[in-house]
C-alpha positions in Angstrom: -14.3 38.6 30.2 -13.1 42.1 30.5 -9.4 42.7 30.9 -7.4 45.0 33.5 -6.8 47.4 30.2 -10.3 47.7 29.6 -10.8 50.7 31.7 -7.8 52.3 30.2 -9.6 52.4 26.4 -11.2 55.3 25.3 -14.9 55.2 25.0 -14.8 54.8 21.0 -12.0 51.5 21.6 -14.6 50.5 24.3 -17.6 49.7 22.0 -15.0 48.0 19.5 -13.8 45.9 22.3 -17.4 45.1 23.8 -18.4 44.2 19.6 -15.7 41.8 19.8 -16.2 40.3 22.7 -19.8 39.4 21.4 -18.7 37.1 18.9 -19.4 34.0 19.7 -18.7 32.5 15.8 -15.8 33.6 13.1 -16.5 31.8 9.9 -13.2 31.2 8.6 -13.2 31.5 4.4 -13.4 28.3 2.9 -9.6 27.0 2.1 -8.2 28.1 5.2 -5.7 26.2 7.1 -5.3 27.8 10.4 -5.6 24.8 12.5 -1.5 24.4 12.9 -0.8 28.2 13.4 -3.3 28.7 16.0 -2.9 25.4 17.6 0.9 26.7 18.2 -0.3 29.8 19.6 -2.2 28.3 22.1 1.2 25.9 23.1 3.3 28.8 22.9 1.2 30.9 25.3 0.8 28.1 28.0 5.4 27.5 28.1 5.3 31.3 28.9 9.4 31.2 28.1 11.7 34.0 27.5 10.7 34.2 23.3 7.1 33.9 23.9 5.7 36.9 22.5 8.3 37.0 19.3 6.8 33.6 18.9 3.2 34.4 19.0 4.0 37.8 17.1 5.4 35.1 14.3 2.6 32.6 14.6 -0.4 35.7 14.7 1.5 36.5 11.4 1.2 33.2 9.6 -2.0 33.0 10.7 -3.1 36.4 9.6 -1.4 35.6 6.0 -3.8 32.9 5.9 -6.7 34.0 6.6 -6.0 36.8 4.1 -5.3 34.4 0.9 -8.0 32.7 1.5 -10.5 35.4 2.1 -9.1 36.8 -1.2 -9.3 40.3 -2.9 -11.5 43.0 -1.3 -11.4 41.2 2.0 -10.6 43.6 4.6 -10.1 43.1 8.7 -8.7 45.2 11.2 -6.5 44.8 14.0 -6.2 46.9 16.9 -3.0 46.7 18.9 -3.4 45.9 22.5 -0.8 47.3 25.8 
């Protein structure tokens, strides 16, 4: 599902967001613990209060710390802000 920004990317952010969108599996590194983090997101997201998005911000963090200690050394990922 494409979103209104979309057709505001350039063509390059485009192909990254049309990549993404493909995956339909992330294997998460073994040792992970996620489930809390991202279950909390998704709560966050649906009371749609007045400190939603410094919560989410917080909660995208931990889960981001996460997935990088368990990944370990020489992992490496990429976030591309969005708005």
């Amino acid at each position: 599902m494409r979103f209104a920004y979309y057709d505001r990317l350039s063509p390059s952010r485009q192909s990254i967001y049309r990549d993404s969108d493909a995956i339909e599996v992330l294997e998460l590194p073994v040792g992970a613990i996620v489930a809390a983090p991202v279950g909390a997101i998704a709560t966050v997201c649906f009371a749609q209060t007045a400190s939603t998005r410094g919560a989410v911000v917080r909660l995208c963090s931990m889960t981001g710390c996460r997935l990088s200690r368990a990944a370990g050394p020489g992992a490496r990922a990429r976030a591309a802000s969005v708005g």
